[in-house]
Each structure stands twice: as C-alpha cells, then as structure tokens.
C-alpha positions in Angstrom: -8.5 -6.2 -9.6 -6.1 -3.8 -9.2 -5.1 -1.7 -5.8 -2.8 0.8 -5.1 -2.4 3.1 -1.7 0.5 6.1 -1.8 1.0 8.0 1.3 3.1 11.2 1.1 6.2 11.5 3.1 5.7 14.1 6.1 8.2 16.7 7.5 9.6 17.3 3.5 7.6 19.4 0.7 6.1 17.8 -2.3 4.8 14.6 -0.7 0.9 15.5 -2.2 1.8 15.9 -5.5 4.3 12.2 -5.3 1.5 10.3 -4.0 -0.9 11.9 -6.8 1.8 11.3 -9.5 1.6 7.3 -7.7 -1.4 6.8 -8.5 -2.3 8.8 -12.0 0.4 7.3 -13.2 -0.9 3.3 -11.8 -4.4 4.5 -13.1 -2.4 5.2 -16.6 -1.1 1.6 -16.4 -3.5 -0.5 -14.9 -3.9 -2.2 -18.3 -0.3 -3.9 -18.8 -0.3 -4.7 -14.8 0.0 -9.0 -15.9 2.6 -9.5 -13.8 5.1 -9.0 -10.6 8.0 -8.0 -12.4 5.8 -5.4 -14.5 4.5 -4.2 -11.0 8.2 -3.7 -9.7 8.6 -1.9 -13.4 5.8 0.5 -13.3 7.1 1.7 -9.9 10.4 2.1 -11.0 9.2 3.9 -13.8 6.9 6.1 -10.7 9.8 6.6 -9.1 12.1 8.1 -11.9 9.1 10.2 -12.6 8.9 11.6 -8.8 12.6 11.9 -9.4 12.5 14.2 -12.6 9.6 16.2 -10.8 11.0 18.9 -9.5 7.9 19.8 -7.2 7.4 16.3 -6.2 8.9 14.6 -2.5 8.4 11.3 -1.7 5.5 8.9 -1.5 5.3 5.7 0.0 3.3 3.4 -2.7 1.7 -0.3 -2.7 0.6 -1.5 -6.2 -1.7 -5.1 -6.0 -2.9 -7.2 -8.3 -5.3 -9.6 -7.0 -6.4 -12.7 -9.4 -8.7 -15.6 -8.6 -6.0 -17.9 -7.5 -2.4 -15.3 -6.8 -1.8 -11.6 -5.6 1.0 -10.4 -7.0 2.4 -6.4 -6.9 5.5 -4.0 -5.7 5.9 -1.4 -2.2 8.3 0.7 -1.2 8.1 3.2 2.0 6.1 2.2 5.6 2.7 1.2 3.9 1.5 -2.1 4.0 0.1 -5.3 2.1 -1.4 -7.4 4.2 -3.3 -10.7 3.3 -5.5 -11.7 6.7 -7.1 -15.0 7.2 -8.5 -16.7 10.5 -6.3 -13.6 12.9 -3.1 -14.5 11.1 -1.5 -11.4 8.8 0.4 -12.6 6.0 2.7 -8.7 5.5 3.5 -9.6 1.9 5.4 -6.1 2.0 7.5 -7.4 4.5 10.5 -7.4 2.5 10.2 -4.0 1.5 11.9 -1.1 2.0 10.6 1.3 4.7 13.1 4.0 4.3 13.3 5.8 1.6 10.1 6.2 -0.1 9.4 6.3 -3.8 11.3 9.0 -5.2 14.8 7.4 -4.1 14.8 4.4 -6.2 14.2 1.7 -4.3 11.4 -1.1 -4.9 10.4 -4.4 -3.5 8.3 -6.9 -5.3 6.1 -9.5 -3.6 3.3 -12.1 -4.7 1.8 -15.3 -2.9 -0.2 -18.0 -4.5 -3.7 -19.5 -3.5 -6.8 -17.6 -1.9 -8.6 -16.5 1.0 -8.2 -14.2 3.4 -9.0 -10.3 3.0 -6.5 -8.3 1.3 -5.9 -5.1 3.1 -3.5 -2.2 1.7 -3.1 0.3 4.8 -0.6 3.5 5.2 1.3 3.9 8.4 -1.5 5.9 10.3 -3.0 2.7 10.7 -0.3 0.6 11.3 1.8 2.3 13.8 -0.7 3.4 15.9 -3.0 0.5 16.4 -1.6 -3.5 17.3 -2.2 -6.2 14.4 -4.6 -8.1 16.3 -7.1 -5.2 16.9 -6.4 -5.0 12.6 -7.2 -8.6 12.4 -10.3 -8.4 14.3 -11.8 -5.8 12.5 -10.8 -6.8 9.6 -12.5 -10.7 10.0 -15.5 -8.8 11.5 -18.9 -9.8 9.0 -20.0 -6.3 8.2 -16.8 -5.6 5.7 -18.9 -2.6 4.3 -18.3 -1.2 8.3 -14.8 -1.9 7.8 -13.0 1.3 6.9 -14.9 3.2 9.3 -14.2 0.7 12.3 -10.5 0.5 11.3 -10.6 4.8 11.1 -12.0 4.3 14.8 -8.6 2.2 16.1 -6.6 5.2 15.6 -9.1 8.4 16.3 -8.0 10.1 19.0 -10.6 10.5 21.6 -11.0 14.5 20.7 -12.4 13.1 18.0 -9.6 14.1 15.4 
C-alpha cells in the first residue's frame, strides 16, 4: 500500500499547484515504489519538478510504503509519519527536514521493520494544534472508520470552522 500526504506551504504563491504536482507525480510512480532509497528518489525527482515549475511554491510531502512486515518511504516539510501502537508514536519523519519544503531540495528518508500499530500520515493542522496523546487516543479508538472525523474534531474551532 502506498500513502502519500502534501500540504502546500502558506503565506507564498504556488503552494496548490506543488502539492498537486506531489501527488500526480507519486500516483505516476506508485509502481517502481520497492524501496526507501527509490522513495527518497522519486521525491527528489518531485522536487526538481516543483523547482523547474515556474507557477509552483512549495509543498510539504510524505511518501509511505507499507508492506506486511516494514514501512519504508521519504518527507520533507512539517507533515508527519507517524506509526502508533499501545499510546506510544513512533515519528518516523523525525529526522526530516521541517524547513524548507519540497521545492528546495531537501529530503529525508525513513523506514522501520516489523508490524503493528496504525500508520497515520498527518499535515501540520493537526499536529501543531492538538497534543500527541489526544492523537494517540483517537487514533487507538475501535471505530477507525470514525477516525478522520474525530481527529478533524481535535482542531475545529468551536465556531465550528
């Protein structure tokens, strides 16, 4: 299975159309996506593209690959990968870069062996505006088809927006 999350840089133009380029360009690949150092590739190869764009900004971008027994994939920017598992996150993004974005040529690789736990890719309006454990309870909840929406609730403001 393959997963992939891009979230456009605010406060610069072109941030839409990097994130979009992100993820045509992972859904053009998904395919040769065998490996972590073909992951760290195909976002360098994102990020050359963002670069030659002249329309695009930047994009932050998470590419997973999970298999039955590794997870394995490439960030750059303030998204996350996190693998959670009994209330304990696992950021394998932690080593990335969280300034610049894609679109400035820098990318970090991750992967982690073995299985269980939920995988969750998030952009920073989750993650910056909400506290891990609140993430991790949710997230280890039963009803994971009521995820996303309870997860959307953590950061709603109370007007609703």
């Amino acid at each position: 299975m393959v997963l992939a999350i891009a979230d456009g840089a605010g406060g610069c133009s072109g941030g839409v159309e990097a994130a979009e380029l992100m993820i045509q360009l992972t859904k053009a690949n998904v395919a040769k996506l065998d490996s972590q150092a073909v992951c760290e590739a195909l976002l360098t190869e994102i990020d050359r593209a963002i670069l030659k764009d002249a329309f695009a900004g930047e994009t932050t971008g998470v590419l997973a690959v999970v298999e039955p027994d590794r997870i394995f994939g490439a960030s750059v920017g303030d998204s996350v990968a996190w693998l959670i598992a009994d209330g304990v996150v696992d950021d394998l993004s932690r080593h990335q870069w969280r300034k610049p974005c894609l679109g400035t040529g820098i990318i970090s690789p991750f992967g982690r062996t073995g299985s269980g736990g939920t995988l969750l890719l998030a952009t920073d309006g989750l993650v910056k505006y909400t506290s891990r454990e609140l993430i991790c309870k949710v997230v280890t909840g039963s009803d994971l088809e009521a995820t996303p929406h309870r997860l959307i609730e953590l950061v709603r403001y109370s007007s609703g927006a």
